[in-house]
ZADO-1210 file (C-alpha; in nm, 4 decimals, padded with zeros to 6 digits):
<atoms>
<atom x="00.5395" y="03.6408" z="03.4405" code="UNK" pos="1"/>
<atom x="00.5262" y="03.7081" z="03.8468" code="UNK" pos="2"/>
<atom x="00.2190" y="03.5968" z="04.0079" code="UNK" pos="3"/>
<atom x="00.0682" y="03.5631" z="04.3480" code="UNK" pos="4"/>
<atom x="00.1712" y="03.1756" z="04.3954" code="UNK" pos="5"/>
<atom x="00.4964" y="03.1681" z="04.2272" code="UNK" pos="6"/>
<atom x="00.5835" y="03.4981" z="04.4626" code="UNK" pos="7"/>
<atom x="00.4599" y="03.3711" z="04.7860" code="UNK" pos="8"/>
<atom x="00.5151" y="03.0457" z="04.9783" code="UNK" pos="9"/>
<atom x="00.2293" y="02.8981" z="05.1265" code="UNK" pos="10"/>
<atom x="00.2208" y="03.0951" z="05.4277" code="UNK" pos="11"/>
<atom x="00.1889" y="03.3957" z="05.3023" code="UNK" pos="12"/>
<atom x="-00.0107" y="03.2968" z="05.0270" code="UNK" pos="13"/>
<atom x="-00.2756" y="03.1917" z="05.3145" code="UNK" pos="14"/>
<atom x="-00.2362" y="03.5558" z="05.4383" code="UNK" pos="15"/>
<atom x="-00.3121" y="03.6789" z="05.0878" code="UNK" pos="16"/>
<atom x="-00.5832" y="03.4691" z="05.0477" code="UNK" pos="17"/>
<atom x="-00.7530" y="03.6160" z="05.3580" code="UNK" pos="18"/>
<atom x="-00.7496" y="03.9884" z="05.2575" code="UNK" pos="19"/>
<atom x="-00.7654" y="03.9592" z="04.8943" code="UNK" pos="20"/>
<atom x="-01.1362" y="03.8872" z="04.9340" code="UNK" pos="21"/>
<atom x="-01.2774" y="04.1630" z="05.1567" code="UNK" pos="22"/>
<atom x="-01.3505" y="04.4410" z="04.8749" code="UNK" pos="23"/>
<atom x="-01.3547" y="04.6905" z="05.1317" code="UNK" pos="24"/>
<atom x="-01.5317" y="05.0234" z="05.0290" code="UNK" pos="25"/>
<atom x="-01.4910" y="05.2688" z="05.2312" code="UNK" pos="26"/>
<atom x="-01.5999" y="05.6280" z="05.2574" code="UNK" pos="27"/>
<atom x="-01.5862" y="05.9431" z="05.5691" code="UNK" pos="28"/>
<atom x="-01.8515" y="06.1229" z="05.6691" code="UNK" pos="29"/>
<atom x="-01.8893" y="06.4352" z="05.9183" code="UNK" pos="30"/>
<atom x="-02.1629" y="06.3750" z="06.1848" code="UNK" pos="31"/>
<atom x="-02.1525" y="06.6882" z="06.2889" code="UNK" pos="32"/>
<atom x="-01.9148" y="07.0641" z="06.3237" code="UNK" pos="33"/>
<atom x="-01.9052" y="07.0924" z="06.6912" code="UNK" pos="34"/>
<atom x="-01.6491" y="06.9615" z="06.8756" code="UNK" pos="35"/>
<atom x="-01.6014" y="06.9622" z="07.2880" code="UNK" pos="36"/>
<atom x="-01.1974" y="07.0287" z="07.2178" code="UNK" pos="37"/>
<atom x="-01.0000" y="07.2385" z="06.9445" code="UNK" pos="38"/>
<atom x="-00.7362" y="07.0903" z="06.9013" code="UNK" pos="39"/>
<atom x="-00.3788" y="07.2978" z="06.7397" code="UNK" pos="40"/>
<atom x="-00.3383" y="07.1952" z="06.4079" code="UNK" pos="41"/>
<atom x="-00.7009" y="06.9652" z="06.3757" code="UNK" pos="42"/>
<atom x="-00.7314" y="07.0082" z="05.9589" code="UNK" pos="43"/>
<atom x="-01.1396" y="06.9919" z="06.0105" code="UNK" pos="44"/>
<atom x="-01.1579" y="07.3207" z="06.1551" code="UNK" pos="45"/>
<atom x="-00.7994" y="07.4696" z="06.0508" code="UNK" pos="46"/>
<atom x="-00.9578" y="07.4688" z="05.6968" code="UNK" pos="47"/>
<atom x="-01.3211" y="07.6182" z="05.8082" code="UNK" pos="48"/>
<atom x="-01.4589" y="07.2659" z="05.6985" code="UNK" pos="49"/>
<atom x="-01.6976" y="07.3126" z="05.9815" code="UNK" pos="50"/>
<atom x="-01.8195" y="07.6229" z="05.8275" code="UNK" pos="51"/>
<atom x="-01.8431" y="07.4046" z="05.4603" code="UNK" pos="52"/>
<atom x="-02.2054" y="07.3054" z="05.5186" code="UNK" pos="53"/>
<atom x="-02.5043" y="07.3405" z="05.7994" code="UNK" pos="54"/>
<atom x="-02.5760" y="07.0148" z="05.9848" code="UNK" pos="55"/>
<atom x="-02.8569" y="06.8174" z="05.8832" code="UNK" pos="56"/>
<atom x="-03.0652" y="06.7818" z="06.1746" code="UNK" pos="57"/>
<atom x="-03.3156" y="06.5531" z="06.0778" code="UNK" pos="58"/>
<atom x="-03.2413" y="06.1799" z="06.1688" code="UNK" pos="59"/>
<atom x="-03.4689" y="06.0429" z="05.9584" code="UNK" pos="60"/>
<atom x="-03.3099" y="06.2140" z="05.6548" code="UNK" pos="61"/>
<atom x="-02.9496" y="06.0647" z="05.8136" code="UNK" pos="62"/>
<atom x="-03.1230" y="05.6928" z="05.7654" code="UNK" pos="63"/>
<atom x="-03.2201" y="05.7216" z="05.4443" code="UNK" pos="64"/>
<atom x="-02.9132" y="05.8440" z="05.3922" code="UNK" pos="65"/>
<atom x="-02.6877" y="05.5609" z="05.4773" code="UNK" pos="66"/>
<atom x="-02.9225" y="05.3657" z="05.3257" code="UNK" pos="67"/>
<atom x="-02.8101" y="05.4953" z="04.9426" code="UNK" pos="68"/>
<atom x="-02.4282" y="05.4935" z="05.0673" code="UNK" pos="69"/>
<atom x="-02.5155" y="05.1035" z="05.1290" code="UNK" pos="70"/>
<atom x="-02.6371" y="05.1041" z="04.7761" code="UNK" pos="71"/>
<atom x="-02.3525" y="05.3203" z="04.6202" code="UNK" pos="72"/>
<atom x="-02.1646" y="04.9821" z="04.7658" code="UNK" pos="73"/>
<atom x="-01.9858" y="05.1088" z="05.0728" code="UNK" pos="74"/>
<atom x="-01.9328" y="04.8662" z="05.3333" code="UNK" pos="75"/>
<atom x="-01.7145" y="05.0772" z="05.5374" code="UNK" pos="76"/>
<atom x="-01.8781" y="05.4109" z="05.7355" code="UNK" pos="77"/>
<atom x="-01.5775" y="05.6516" z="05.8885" code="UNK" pos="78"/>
<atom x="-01.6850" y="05.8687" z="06.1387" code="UNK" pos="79"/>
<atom x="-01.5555" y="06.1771" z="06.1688" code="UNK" pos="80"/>
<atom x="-01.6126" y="06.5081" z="06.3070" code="UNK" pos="81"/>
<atom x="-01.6413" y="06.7708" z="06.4555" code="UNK" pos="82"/>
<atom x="-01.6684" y="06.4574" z="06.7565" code="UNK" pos="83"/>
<atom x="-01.9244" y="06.2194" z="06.6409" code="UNK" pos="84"/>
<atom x="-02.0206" y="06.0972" z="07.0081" code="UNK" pos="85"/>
<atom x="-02.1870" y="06.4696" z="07.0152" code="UNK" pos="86"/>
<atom x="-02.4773" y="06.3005" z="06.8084" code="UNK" pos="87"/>
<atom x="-02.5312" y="05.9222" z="06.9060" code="UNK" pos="88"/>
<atom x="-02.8437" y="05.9252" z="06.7220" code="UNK" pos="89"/>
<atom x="-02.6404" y="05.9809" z="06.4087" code="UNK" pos="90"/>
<atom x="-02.3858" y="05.7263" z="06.4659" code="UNK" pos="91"/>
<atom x="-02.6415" y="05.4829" z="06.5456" code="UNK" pos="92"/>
<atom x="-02.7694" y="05.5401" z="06.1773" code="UNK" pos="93"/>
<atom x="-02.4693" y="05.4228" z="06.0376" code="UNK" pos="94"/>
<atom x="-02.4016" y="05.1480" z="06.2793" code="UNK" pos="95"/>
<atom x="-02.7338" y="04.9782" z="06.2466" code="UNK" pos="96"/>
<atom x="-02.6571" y="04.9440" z="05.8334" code="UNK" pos="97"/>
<atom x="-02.3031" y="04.9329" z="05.7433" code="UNK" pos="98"/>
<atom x="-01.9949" y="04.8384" z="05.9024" code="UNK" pos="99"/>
<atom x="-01.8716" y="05.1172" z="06.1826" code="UNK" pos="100"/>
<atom x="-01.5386" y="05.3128" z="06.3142" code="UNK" pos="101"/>
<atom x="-01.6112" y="05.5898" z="06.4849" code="UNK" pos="102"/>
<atom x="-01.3039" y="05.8429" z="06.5218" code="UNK" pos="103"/>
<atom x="-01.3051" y="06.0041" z="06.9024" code="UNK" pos="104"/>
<atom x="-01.1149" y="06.1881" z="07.1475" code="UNK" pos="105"/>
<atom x="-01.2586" y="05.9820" z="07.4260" code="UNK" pos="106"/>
<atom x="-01.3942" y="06.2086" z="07.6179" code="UNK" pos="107"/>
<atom x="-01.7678" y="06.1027" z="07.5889" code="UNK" pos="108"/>
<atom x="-01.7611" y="05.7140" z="07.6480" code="UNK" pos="109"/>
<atom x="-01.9615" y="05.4998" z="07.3742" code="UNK" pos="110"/>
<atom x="-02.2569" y="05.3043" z="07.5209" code="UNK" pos="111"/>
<atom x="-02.1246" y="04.9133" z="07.4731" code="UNK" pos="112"/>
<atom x="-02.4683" y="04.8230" z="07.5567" code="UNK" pos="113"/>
<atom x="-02.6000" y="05.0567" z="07.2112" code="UNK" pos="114"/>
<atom x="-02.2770" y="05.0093" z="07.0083" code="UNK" pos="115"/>
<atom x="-02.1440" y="04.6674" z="07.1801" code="UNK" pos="116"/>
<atom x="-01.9322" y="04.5980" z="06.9013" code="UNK" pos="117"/>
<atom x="-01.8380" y="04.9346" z="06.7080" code="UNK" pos="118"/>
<atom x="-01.4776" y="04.9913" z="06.6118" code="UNK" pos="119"/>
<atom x="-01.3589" y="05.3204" z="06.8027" code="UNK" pos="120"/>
<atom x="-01.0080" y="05.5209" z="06.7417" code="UNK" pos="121"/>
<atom x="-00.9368" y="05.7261" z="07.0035" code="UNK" pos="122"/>
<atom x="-00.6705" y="06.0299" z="06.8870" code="UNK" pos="123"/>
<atom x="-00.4030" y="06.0569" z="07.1122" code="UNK" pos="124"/>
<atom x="-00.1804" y="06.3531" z="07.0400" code="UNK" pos="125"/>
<atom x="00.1541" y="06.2915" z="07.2029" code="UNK" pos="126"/>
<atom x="00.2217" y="06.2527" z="07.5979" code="UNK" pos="127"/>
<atom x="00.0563" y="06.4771" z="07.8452" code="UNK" pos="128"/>
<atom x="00.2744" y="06.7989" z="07.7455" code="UNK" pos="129"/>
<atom x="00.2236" y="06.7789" z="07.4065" code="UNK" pos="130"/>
<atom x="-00.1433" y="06.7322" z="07.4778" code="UNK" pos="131"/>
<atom x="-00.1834" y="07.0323" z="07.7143" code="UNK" pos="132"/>
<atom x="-00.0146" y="07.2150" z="07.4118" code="UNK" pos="133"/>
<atom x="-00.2193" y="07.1603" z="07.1237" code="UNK" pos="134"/>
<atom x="-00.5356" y="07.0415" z="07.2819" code="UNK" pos="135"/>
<atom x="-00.5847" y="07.2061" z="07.6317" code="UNK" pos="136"/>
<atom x="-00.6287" y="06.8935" z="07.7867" code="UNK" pos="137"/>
<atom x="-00.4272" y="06.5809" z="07.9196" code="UNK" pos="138"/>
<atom x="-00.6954" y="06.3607" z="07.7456" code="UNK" pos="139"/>
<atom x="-00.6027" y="06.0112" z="07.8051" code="UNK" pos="140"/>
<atom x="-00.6218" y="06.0090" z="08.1572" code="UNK" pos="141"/>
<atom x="-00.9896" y="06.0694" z="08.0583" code="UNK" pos="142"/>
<atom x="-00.9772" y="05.7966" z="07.7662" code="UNK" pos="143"/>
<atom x="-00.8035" y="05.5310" z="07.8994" code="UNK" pos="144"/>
<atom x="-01.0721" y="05.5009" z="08.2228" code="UNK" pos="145"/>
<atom x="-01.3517" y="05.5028" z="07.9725" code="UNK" pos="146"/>
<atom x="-01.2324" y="05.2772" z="07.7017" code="UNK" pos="147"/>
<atom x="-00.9994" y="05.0156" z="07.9786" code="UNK" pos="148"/>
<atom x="-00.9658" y="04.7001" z="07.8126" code="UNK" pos="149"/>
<atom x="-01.2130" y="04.7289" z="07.5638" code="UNK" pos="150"/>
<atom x="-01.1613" y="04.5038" z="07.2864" code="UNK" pos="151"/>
<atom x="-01.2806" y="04.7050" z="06.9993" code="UNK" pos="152"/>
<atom x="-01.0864" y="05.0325" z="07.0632" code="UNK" pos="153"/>
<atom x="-00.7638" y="05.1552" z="06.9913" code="UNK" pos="154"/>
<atom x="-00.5629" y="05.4464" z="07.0600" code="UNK" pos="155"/>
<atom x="-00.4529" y="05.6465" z="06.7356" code="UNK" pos="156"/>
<atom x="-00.1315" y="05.7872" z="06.8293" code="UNK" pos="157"/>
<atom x="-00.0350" y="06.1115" z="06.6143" code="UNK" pos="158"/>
<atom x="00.2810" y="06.1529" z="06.6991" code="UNK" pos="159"/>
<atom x="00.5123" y="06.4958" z="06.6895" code="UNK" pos="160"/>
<atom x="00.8896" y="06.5718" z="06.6687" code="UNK" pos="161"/>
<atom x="00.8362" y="06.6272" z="07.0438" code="UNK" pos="162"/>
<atom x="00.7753" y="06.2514" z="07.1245" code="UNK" pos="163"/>
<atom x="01.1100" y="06.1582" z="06.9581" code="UNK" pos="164"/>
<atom x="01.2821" y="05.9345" z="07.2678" code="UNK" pos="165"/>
<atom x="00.9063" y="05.9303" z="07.4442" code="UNK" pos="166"/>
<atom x="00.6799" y="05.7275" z="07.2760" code="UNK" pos="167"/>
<atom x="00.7762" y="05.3907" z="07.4833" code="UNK" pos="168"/>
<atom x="00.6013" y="05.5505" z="07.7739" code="UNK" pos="169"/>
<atom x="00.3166" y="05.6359" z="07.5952" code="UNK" pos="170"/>
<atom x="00.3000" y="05.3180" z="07.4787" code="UNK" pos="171"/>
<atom x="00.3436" y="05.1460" z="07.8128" code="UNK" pos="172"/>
<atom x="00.0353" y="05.3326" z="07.9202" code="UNK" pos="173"/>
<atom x="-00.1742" y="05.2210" z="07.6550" code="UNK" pos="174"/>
<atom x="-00.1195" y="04.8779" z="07.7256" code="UNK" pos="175"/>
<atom x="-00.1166" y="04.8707" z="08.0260" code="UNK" pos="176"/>
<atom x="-00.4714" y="05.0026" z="07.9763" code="UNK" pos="177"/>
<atom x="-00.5412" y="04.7001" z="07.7862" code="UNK" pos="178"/>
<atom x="-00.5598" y="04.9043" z="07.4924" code="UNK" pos="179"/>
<atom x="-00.4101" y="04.8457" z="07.0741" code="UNK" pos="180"/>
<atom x="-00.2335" y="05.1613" z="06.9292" code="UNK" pos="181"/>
<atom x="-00.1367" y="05.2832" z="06.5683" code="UNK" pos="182"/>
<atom x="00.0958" y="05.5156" z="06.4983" code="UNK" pos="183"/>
<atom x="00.0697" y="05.8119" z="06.2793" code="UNK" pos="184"/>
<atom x="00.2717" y="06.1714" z="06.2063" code="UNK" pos="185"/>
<atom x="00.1098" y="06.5272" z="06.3295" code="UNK" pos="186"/>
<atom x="00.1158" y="06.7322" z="06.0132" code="UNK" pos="187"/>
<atom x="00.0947" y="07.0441" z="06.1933" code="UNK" pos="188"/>
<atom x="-00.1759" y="07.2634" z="05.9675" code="UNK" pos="189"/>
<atom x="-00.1219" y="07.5339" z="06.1788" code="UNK" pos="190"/>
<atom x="00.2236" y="07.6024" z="06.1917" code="UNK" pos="191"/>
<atom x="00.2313" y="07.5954" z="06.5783" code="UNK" pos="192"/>
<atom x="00.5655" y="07.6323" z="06.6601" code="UNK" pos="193"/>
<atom x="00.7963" y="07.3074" z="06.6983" code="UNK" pos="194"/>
<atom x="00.5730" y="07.1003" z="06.5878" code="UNK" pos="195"/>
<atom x="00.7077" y="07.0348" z="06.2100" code="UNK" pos="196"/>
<atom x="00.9041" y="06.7907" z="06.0761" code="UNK" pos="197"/>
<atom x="01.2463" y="06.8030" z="06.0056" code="UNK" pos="198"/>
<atom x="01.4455" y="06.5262" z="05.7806" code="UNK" pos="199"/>
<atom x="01.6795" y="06.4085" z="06.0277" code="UNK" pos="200"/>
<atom x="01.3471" y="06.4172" z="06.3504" code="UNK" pos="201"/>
<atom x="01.1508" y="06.1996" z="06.0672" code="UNK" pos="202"/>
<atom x="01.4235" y="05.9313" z="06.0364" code="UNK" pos="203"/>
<atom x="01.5088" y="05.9194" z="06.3841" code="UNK" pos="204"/>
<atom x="01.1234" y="05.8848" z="06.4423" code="UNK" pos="205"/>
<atom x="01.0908" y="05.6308" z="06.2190" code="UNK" pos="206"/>
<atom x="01.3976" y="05.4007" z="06.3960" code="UNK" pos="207"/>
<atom x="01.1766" y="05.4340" z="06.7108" code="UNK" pos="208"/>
<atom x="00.8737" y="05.3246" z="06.5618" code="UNK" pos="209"/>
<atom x="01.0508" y="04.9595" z="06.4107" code="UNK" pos="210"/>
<atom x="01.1692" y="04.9915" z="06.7799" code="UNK" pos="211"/>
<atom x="00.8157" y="05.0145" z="06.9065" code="UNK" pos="212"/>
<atom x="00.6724" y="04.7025" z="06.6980" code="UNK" pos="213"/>
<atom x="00.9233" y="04.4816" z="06.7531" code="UNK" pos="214"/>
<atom x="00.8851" y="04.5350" z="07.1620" code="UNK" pos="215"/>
<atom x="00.5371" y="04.5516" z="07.1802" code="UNK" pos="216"/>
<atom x="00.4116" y="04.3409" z="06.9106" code="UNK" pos="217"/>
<atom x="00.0993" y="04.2650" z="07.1192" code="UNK" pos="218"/>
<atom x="-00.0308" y="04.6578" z="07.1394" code="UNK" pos="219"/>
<atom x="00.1182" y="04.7764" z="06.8238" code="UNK" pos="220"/>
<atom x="-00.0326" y="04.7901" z="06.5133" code="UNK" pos="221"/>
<atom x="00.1696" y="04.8594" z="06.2445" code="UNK" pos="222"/>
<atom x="00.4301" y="04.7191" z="06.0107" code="UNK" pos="223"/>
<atom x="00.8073" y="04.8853" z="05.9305" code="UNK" pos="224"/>
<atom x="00.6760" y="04.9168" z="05.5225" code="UNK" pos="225"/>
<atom x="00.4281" y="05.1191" z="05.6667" code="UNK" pos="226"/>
<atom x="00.6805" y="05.3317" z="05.8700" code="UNK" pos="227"/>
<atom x="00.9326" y="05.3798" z="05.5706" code="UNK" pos="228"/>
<atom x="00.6434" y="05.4930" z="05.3893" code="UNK" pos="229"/>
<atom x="00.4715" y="05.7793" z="05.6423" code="UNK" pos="230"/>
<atom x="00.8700" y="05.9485" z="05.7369" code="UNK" pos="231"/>
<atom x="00.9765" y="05.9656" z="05.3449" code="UNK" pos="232"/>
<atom x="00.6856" y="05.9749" z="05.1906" code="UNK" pos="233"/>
<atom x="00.8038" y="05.7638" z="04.9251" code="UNK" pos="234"/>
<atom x="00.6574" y="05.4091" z="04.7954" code="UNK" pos="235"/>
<atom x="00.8430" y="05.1953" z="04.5365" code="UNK" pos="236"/>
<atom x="01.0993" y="05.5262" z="04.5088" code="UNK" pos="237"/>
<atom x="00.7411" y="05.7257" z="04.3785" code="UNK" pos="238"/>
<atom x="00.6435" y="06.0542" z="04.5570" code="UNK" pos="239"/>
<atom x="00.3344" y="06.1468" z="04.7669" code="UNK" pos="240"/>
<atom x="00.1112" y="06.3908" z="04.6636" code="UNK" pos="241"/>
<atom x="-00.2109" y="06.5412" z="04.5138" code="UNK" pos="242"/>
<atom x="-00.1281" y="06.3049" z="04.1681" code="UNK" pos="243"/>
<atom x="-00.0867" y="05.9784" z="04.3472" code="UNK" pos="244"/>
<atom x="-00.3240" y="06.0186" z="04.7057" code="UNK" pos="245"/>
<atom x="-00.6278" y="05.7508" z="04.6224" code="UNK" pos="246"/>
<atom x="-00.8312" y="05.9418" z="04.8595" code="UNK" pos="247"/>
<atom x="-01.0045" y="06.2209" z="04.6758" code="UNK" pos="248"/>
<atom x="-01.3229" y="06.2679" z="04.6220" code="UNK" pos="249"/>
<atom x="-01.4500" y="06.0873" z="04.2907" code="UNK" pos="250"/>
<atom x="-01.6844" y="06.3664" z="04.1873" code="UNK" pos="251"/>
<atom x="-01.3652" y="06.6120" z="04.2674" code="UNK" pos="252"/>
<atom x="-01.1518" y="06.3922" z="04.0686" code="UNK" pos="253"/>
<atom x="-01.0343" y="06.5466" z="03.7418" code="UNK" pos="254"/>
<atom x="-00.6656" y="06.4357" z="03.7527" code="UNK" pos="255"/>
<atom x="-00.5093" y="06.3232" z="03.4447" code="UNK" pos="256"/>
<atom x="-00.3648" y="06.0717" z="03.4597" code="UNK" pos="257"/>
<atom x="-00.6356" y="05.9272" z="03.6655" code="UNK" pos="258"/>
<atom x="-00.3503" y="05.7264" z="04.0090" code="UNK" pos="259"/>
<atom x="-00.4641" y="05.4116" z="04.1155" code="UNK" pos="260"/>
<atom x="-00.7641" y="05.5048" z="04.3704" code="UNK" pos="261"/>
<atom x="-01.0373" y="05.3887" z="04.6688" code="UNK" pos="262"/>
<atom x="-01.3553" y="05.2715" z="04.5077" code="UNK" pos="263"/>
<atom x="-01.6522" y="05.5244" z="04.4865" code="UNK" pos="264"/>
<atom x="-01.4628" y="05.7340" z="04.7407" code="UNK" pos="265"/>
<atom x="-01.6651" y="06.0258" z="04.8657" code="UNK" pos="266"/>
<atom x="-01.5899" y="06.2449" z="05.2243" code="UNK" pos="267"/>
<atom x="-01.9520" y="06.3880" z="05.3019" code="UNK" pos="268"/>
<atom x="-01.9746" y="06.7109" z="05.5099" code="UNK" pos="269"/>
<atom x="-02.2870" y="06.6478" z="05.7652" code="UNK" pos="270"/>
<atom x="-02.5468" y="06.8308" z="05.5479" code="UNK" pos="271"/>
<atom x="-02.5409" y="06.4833" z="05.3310" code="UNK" pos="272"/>
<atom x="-02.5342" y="06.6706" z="05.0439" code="UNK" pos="273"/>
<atom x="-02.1445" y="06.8752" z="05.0333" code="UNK" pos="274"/>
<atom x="-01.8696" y="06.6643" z="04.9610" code="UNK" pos="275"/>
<atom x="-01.5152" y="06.7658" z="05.0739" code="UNK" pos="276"/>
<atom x="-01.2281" y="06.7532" z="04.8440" code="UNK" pos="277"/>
<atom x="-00.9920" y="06.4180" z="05.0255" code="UNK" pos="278"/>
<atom x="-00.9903" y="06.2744" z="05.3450" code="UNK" pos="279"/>
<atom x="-00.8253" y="06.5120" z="05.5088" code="UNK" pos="280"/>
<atom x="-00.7989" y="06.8711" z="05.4595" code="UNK" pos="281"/>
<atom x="-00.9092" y="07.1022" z="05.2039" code="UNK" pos="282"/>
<atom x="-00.6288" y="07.3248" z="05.2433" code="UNK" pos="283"/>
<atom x="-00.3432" y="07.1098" z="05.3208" code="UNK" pos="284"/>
<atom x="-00.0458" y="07.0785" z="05.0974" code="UNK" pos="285"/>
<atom x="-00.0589" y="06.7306" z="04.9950" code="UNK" pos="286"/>
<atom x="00.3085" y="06.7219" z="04.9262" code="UNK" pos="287"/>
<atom x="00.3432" y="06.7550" z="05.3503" code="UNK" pos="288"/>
<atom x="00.0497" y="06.5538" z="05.3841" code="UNK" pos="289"/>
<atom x="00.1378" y="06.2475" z="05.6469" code="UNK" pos="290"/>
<atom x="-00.2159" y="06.1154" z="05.7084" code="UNK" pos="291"/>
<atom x="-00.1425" y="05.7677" z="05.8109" code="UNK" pos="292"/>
<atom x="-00.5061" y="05.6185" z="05.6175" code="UNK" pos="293"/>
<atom x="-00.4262" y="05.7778" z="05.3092" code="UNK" pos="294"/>
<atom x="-00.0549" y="05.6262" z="05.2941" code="UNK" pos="295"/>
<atom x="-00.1938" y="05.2777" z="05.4011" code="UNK" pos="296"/>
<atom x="-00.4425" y="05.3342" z="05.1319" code="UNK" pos="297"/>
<atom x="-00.1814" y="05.4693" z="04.8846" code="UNK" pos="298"/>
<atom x="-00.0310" y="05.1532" z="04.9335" code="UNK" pos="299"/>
<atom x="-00.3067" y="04.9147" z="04.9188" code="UNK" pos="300"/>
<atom x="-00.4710" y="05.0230" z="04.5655" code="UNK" pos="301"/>
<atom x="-00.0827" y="04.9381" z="04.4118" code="UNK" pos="302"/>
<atom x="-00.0788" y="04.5641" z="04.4819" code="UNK" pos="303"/>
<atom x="00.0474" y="04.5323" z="04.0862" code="UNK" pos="304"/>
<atom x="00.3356" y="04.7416" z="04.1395" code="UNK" pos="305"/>
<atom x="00.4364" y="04.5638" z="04.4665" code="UNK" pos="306"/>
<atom x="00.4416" y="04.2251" z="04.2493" code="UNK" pos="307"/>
<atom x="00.7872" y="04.3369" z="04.1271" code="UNK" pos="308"/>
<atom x="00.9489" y="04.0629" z="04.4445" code="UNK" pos="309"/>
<atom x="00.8343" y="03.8408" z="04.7230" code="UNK" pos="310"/>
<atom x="00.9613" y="04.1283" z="04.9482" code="UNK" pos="311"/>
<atom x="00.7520" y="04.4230" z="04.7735" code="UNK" pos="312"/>
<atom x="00.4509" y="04.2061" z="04.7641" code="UNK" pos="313"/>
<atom x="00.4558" y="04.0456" z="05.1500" code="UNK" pos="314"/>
<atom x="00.4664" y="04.4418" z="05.2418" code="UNK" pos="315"/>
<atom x="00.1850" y="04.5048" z="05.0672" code="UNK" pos="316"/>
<atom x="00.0676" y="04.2353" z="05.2420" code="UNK" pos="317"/>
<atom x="00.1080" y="04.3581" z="05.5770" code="UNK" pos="318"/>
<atom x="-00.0424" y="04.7008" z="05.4979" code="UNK" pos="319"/>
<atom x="-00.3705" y="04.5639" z="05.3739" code="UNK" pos="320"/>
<atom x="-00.3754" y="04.3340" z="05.6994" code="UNK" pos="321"/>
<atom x="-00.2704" y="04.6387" z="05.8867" code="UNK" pos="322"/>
<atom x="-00.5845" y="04.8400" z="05.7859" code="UNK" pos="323"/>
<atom x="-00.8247" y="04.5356" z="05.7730" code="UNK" pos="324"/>
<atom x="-00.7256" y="04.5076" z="06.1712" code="UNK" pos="325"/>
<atom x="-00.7404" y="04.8574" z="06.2174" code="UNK" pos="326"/>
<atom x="-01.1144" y="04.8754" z="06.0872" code="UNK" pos="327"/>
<atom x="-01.2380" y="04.5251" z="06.2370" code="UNK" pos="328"/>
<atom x="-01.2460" y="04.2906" z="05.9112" code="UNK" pos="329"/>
<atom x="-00.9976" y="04.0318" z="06.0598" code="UNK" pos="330"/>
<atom x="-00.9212" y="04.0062" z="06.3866" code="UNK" pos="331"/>
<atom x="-00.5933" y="04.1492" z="06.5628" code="UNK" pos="332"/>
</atoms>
């Protein structure tokens, strides 16, 4: 029988033994549907989710709130929008009781000296021509002077079949704005044109991100499992899609067979009362789904299956350490 010690050395059965006791529960919420950008192919308002629910404007009603999430047992709040730093007061309801990321464009800068220790993901969609393409606006030159060197930010690159042969500059810029990154794929809701994968753009993609990690190590955060993953959308030879994603609403959950799954795992629309249908989109094809979170999470609720070799099992490994960085419960 394969186990955990007679699969790893001692190593990485130190590494194991750091993740394998962090239980993290996560769920998303929506802090509100406006946004100061719209964004080309931005699933929360390419699928009318801001029209799913009013926003609940009473703060006190946000508090109590996130005070029955904490008791449902999440111990990680994920910010979404709309652009959460629209509604500080909300944010700061979350942050004050549960563990924080807050998902941004970086255009409003988070007070350090109200949030001083907040985890914040800054989306980055390509260079600056992509960027004046699908979002109007070159945004990191905005970003990267609000957000310079601060340790508990990161840049989430979405990248498109347009950064193929670009993304070392991009990267360059990040860290030389003292800045992490993590690297995801534009799934292109809207069809804008150019923008959608092809086989041969998502394995020539992928080459350049193992290129990426192995020469900046120190700004990248990712592993090559995780890359494999996100351009075939494969794991352990099984398929992506609405029958395996973990991230669907439990209460919207009526799959049978029931996949492996997150924990309690709700995405709230900013009434607090309407719950969306996954973590994503409500009208995305999950088949061309390449949400980097839901892969990494895909991933991390099939430990069991990746105890088939030492291999399997340190890249499951590396995937759970991947997202534990990425949300601030180990260090980078």
């Amino acid at each position: 029988m394969k186990t955990v010690s007679s699969l790893l050395d001692d190593h990485w059965h130190e590494r194991y033994r750091r993740i394998s006791k962090l239980n993290i529960r996560s769920s998303i919420y929506d802090v509100t549907n406006r946004c100061n950008l719209r964004c080309k192919g931005c699933f929360f308002f390419s699928s009318d989710e801001h029209k799913a629910a009013p926003e609940e404007m009473d703060i006190k009603k946000w508090e109590a709130f996130v005070e029955k999430e904490k008791a449902r047992g999440v111990n990680l709040a994920i910010l979404i929008g709309g652009e959460p730093t629209l509604c500080f007061d909300r944010v700061e309801a979350f942050y004050e009781r549960l563990s924080t990321f807050c998902a941004t464009n970086g255009l409003i800068k988070v007070p350090r000296d109200r949030f001083p220790d907040m985890m914040i993901g800054i989306s980055l969609w390509g260079d600056e021509a992509d960027e004046q393409v699908l979002r109007g606006k070159d945004t990191f030159s905005i970003s990267s002077k609000n957000y310079y060197g601060d340790p508990y930010t990161y840049y989430l690159y979405t990248i498109t079949p347009k950064q193929i042969g670009k993304t070392g500059r991009v990267i360059r810029k990040i860290r030389d704005a003292g800045l992490k990154v993590h690297m995801q794929l534009l799934s292109n809701d809207e069809a804008v044109d150019g923008f959608s994968w092809r086989p041969h753009e998502l394995s020539a993609i992928r080459a350049e991100m193992d290129a990426m990690l192995d020469a900046y190590p120190d700004t990248v955060i990712s592993s090559k499992y995780y890359h494999e993953i996100i351009t075939t959308g494969k794991m352990l030879d099984r398929p992506f899609g609405w029958m395996a994603c973990p991230s669907v609403t439990i209460t919207m959950d009526h799959r049978d067979p029931q996949p492996k799954r997150l924990t309690n795992f709700i995405r709230w629309a900013s009434d607090l009362k309407t719950m969306h249908r996954c973590c994503t989109s409500e009208t995305r094809d999950c088949a061309t789904c390449k949400d980097g979170a839901a892969h990494m999470s895909w991933v991390m609720v099939n430990k069991r299956a990746h105890m088939r070799s030492t291999k399997d099992l340190q890249n499951w490994i590396e995937i759970y350490e991947m997202f534990a960085k990425l949300y601030q419960f180990i260090p980078w």
